[in-house]
C-alpha positions as CSV (number, residue, x, y, z in Angstrom):
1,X,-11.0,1.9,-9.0
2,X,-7.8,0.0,-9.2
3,X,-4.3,1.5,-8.7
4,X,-1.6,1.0,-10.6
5,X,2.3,2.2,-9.6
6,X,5.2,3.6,-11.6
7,X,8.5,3.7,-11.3
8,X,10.0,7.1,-12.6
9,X,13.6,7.6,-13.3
10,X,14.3,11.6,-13.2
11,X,17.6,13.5,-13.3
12,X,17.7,14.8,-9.7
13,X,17.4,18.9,-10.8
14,X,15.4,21.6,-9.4
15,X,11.9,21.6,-11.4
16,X,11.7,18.2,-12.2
17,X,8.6,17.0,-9.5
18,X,7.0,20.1,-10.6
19,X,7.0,19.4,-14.2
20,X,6.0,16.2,-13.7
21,X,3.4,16.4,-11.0
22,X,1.8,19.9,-13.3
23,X,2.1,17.2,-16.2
24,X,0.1,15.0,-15.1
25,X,-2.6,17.8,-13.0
26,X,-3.1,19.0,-16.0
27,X,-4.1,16.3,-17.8
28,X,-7.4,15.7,-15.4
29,X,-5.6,12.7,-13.7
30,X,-5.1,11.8,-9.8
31,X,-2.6,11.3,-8.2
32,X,-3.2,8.8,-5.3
33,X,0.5,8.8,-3.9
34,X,3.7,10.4,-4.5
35,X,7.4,9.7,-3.2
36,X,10.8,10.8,-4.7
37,X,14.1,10.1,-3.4
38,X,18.0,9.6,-4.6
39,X,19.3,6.4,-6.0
40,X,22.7,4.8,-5.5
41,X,23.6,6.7,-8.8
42,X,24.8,10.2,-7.9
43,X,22.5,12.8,-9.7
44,X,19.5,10.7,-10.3
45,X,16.1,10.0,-8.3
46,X,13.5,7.8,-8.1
47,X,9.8,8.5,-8.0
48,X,7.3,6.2,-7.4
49,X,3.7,7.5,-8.5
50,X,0.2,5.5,-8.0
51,X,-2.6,6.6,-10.5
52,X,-5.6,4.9,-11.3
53,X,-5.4,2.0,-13.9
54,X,-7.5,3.9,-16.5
55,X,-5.2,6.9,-17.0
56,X,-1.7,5.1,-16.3
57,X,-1.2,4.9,-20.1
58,X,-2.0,8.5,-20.7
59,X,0.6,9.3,-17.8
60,X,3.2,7.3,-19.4
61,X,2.5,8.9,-22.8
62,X,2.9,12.4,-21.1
63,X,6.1,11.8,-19.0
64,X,8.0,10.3,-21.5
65,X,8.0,14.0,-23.2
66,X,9.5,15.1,-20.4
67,X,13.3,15.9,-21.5
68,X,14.3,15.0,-17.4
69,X,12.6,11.5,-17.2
70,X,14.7,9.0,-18.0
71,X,12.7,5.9,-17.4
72,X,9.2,5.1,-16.5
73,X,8.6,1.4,-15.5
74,X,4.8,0.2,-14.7
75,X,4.9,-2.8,-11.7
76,X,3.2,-5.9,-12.0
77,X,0.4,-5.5,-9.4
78,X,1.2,-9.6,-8.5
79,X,5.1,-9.0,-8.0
80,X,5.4,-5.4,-6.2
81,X,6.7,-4.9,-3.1
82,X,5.4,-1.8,-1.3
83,X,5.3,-0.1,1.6
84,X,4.2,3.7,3.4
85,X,5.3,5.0,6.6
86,X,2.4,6.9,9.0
87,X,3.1,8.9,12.3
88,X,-0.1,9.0,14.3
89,X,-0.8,10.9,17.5
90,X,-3.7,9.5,19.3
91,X,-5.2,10.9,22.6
92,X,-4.7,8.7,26.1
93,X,-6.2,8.8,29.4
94,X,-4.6,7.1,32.5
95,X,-7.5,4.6,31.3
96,X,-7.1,4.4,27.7
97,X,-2.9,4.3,27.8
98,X,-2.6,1.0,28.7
99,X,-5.0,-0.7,25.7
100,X,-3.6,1.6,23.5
101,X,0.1,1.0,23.2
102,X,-0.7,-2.7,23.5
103,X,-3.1,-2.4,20.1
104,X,-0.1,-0.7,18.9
105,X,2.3,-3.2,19.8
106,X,0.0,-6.0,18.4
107,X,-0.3,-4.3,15.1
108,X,3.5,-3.8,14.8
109,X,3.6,-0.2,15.5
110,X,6.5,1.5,17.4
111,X,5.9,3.8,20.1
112,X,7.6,7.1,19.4
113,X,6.6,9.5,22.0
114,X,4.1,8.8,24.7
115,X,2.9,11.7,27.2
116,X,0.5,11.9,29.7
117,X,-2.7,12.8,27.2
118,X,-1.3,11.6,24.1
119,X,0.8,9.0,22.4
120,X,2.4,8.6,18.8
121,X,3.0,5.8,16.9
122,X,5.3,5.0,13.9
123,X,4.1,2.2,11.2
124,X,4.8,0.8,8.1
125,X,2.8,-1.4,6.1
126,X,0.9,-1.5,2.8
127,X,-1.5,0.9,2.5
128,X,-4.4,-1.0,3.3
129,X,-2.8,-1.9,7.2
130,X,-1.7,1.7,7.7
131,X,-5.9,2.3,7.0
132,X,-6.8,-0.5,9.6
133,X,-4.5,0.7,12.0
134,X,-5.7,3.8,11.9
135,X,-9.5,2.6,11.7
136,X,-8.5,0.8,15.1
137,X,-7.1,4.3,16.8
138,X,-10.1,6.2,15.7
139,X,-12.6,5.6,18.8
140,X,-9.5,6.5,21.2
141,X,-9.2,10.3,19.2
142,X,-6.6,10.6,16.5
143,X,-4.7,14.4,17.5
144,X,-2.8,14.5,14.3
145,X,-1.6,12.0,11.1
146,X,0.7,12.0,8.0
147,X,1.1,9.2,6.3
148,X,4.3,9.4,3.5
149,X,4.1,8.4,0.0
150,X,4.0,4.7,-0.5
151,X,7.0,3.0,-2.5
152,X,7.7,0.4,-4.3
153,X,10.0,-2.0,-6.1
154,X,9.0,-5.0,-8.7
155,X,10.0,-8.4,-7.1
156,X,12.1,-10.4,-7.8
157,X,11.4,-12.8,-10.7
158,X,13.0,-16.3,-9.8
């Protein structure tokens, strides 16, 4: 099913990603991703939701009756700019260490910690290289993951 993101302006209050996550919860729909954070304008934040294409008008209908959202923008799948973060903690051997961190390196990954029996890597990427990175640490033993919320920003239109 295809995605599609938007770009929620909220007055930055206690409440408000409850009311709008329960909003949309309990309307039946998904949500794939979620991120919030501040803007450069004091007392506002941005949230960046991704919902499935078929109930991403229904979402808009429902959050714009929210009294804290200020503005909801849908991207242009062709002009957004996105990224995720992921920490991943994957098991080594004296063996393994080596052809690990360099599969890391190779796939732009930063090493963050590395032990003796484990090692953990930082990445960002769009979601779909965080999932082949990941797919490429599997057979090595993946400890622990969390990948953040992706976000997003429309291009810019020249």
């Amino acid at each position: 099913m295809t995605e599609r993101i938007l770009s929620v302006l909220v007055e930055d209050k206690p409440g408000v990603l409850a009311r709008v996550s329960s909003t949309i919860a309990r309307r039946g729909f998904n949500i794939k991703s979620l991120s919030v954070g501040p803007t450069s304008v004091e007392g506002r934040s941005k949230m960046t939701i991704v919902t499935d294409a078929s109930a991403v008008e229904q979402v808009k209908k429902q959050l714009n009756k929210l009294i804290n959202v200020i503005k909801i923008v849908e991207f242009d799948p062709n002009a957004t700019l996105e990224t995720e973060v992921m920490l991943i903690k994957v098991s080594t051997t004296k063996e393994t260490q080596t052809p690990v961190i360099e599969k890391a390196t190779l796939s732009n990954a930063r090493s963050v910690d590395v032990g003796t029996s484990s090692a953990i890597f930082e990445i960002t990427g769009t979601a779909t290289e965080l999932d082949k990175f990941q797919e490429l640490m599997k057979p090595y033993g993946i400890i622990d993951m969390v990948r953040g919320g992706r976000v997003a920003m429309q291009g810019i239109q020249s």
